[in-house]
Structure formats: structure tokens, C-alpha cells
N, C-alpha and C positions, 0 to 999 in steps of 0.2 A: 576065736569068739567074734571078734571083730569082722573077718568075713563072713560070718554067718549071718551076722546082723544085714550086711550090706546083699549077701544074697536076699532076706528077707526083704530088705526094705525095697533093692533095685530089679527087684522081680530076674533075677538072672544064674544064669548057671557058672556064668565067669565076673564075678562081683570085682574083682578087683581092675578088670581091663575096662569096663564103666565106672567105677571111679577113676581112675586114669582118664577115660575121655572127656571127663567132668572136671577136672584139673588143666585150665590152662598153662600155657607153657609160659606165660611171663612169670608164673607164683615162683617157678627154678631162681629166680633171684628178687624175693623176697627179703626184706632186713632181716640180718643176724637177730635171732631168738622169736622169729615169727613162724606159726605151726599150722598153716591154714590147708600143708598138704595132708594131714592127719591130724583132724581134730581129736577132743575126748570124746566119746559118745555117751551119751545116758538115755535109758527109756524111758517114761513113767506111764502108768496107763493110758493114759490120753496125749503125748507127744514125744517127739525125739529132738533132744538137746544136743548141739553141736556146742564144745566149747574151745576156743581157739587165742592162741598165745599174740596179739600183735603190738608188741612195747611200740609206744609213741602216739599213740593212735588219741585223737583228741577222739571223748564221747561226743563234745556239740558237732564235731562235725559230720557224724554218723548217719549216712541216707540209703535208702532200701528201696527196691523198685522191683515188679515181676515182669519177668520176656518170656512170655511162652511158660517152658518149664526148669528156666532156670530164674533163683534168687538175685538181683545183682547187687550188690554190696560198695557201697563208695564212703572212704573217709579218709583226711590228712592229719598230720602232726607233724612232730619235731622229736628225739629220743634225746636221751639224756645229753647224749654228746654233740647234740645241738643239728644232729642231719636232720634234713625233712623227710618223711615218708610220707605214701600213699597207697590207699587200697582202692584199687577199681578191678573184683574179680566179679565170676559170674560162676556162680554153684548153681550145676544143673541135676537134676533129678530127673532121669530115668521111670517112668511111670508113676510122677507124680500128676494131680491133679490142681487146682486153684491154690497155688502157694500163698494168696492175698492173706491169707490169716497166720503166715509164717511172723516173726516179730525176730527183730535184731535188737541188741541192746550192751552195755558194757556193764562186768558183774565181776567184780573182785580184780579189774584191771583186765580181762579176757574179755573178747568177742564173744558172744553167746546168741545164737540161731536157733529159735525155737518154735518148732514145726506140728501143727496137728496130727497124728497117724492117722487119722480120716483124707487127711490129705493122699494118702498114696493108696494106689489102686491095689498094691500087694503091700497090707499094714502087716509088720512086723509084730511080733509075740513076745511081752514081757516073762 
């Protein structure tokens, strides 16, 4: 199910070797219980919700910026057992269009990236 989605959404016929490209290689060591190389996915008619596990993550220091046609994503904390963490990834989309109306935010302790389907030029089908 989940590749179908990404074929839908990444206009491609091998969905999973573009997420793969869209997956930098520092996320491979990422803090223990952080899920940002497989988020959850949800559709609703009007967007696609990315929702992502990252313990520690202070919400104030949550900041979003678009390059091109990747989302970049930057924020620090501390987890329980006192390390620091940081996030500075960069989730790119594959025939996306104006991600400026894409919206980051912390929802139930998860990262949550939620993106217009207007946005991509092959909108995926609830």
C-alpha cells in the first residue's frame, strides 16, 4: 500500500529508489526511536500527512524553509536521558510543485508535515 502511495505521489515507476534518494544518508544515525526514514502516511482529500517519531525534539525550536523541491526541516532538544539531538534533514519531492503551503508542526509528541495534494504535479487518490 504504502508503495503505491509513493508511486502516486512520486510520479514514478520505482517509488521506493526515490524515496531512497530523498533520504539523506546522515538520517542512518538518527537517535534511537526516531522514524523520519518511514514516516506514517495519511491522505485526506485535500493533503498528505507525513507523521514522524523524533523523542526530544523541542516544538519551539521547530523551523521550516523550502529549496527548490525539497521541505528542509531544522530543530534541537535534549531526550530523556539528557543527550542533545538535532534535526537538519531535507525531504525532497520528486515532482512536487510550491511546497511554501507545506506546514510543519508537533501533534501528539510527533513531527507532522502536512502538504497540499495540489502541490504535486502527479496528486495521488484517496
Amino acid at each position: 500500500m504504502f508503495v503505491g502511495f509513493l508511486k502516486k505521489v512520486l510520479g514514478t515507476t520505482d517509488a521506493m529508489a526515490e524515496a531512497r534518494k530523498a533520504v539523506p544518508a546522515s538520517e542512518s544515525s538518527a537517535p534511537h526511536g526516531w522514524n523520519l526514514t518511514s514516516p506514517d502516511v495519511e491522505q485526506t482529500d485535500g493533503e498528505v500527512i507525513l507523521r514522524m517519531a523524533a523523542p526530544g525534539l523541542d516544538p519551539s525550536s521547530l523551523e521550516s524553509s523550502v529549496d527548490g523541491d525539497a521541505l528542509v526541516l531544522k530543530a534541537h532538544g535534549t531526550t530523556d536521558t539528557g543527550s542533545r539531538v538535532s534535526l537538519n534533514e531535507r525531504l525532497k519531492f520528486s515532482g512536487a510543485g510550491d511546497l511554501s503551503a507545506a506546514s510543519v508542526s508537533f501533534e501528539d509528541g510527533k513531527l507532522v508535515v502536512r502538504i497540499p495534494k495540489s502541490t504535486f504535479t502527479n496528486q495521488p487518490t484517496t
